[in-house]
C-alpha positions as CSV (number, residue, x, y, z in Angstrom):
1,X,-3.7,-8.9,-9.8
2,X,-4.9,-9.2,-5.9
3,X,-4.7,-5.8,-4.4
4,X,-4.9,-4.8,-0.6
5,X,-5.6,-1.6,0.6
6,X,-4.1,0.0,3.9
7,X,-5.9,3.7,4.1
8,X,-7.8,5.4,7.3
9,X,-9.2,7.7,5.4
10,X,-12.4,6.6,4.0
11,X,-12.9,8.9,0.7
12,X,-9.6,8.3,0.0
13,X,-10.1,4.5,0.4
14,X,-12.8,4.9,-2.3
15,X,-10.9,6.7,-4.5
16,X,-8.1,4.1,-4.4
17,X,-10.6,1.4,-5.3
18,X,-12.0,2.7,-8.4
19,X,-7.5,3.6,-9.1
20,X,-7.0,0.0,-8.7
21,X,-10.0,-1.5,-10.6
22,X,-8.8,1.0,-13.8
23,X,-5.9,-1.1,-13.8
24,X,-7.7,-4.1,-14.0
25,X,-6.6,-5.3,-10.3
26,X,-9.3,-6.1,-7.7
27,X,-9.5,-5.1,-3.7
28,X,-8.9,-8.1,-2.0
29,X,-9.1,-6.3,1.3
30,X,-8.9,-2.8,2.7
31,X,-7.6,-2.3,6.8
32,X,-7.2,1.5,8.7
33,X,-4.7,0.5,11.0
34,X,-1.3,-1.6,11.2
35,X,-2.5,-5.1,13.2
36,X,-6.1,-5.2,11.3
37,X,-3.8,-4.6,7.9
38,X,-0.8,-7.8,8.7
39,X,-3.5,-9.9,9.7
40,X,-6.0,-9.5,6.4
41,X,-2.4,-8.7,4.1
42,X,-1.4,-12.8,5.7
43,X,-4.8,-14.0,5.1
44,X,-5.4,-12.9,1.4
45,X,-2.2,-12.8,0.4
46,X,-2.5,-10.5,-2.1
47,X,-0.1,-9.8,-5.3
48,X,0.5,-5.8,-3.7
49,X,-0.4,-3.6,-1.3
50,X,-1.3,0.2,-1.6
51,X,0.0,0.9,2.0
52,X,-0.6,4.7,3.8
53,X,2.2,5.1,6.4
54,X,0.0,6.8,9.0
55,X,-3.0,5.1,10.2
56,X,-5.7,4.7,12.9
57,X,-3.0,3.0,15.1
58,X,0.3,1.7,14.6
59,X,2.3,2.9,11.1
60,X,3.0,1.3,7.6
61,X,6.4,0.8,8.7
62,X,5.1,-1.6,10.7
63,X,2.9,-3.3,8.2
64,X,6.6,-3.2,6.0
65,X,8.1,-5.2,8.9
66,X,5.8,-7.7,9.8
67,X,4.9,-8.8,6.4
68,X,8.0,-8.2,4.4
69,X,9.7,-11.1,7.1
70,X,6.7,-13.3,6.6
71,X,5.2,-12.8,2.7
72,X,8.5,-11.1,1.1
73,X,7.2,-11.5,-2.3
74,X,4.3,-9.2,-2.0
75,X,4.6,-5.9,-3.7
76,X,4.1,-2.9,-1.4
77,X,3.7,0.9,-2.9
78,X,3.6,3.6,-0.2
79,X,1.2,6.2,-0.7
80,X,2.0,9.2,2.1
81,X,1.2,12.7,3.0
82,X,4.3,12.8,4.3
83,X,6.5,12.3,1.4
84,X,9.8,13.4,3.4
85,X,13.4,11.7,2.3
86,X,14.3,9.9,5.3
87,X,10.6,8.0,5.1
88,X,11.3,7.6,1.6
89,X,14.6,6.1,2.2
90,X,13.5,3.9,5.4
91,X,10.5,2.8,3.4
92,X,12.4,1.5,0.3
93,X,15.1,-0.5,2.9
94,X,12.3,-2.1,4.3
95,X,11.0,-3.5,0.5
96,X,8.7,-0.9,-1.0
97,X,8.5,-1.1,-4.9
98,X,7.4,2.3,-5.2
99,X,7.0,5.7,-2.7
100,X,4.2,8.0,-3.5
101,X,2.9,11.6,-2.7
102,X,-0.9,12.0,-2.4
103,X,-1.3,15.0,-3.2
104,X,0.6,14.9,-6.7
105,X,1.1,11.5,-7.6
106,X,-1.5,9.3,-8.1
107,X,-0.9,8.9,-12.1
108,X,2.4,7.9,-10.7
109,X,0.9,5.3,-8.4
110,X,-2.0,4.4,-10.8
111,X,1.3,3.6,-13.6
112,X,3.6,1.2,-11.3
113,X,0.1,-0.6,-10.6
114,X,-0.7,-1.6,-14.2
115,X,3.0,-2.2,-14.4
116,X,2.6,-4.6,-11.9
117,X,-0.3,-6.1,-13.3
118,X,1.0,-6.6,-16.6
């Protein structure tokens, strides 16, 4: 499985590498900011996308938008700081297979991965 990686925080991005490669996906591509992350998610096309909803500039609701209109078939799981209800809820309208807390989730994340691997 193709995995691409929408993070701005750089240890964090590393961390969700080695997650994805203990599933036996790869990082196809990794972005820090909402047009940098629709332009390489359209280009690799990947199976899924690990997206954080706030980054360097613009949000993953936009990356949700913009590439669940044009690529509907990719798998997106939301991985937030900000694991409030109404995100939750706006995130999974907009397509998310999955809606993750950083700070107490990862096994969580790291499961609905090999899930979708399998």
């Amino acid at each position: 499985m193709k995995v691409f990686l929408v993070e701005d925080a750089p240890l964090l991005r590393e961390r969700l590498v080695a997650l994805i490669a203990s599933v036996g996906a790869s990082t196809v591509g990794q972005a820090d900011g909402a047009k940098q992350a629709i332009d390489g998610i359209l280009a690799e096309k990947p199976d899924a996308v690990v997206l954080d909803l706030h980054l360097k500039e613009g949000n993953g609701f936009d990356v949700l938008r913009a590439v669940g209109k044009a690529a509907p078939a990719i798998a997106f799981f939301i991985l937030t700081n900000h694991p409030h209800e109404g995100y939750r809820e706006n995130a999974m309208r907009l397509g998310a297979r999955g809606f993750y807390d950083k700070s107490s989730e990862f096994e969580k994340l790291r499961d609905a991965l090999a899930a979708a691997a399998a």
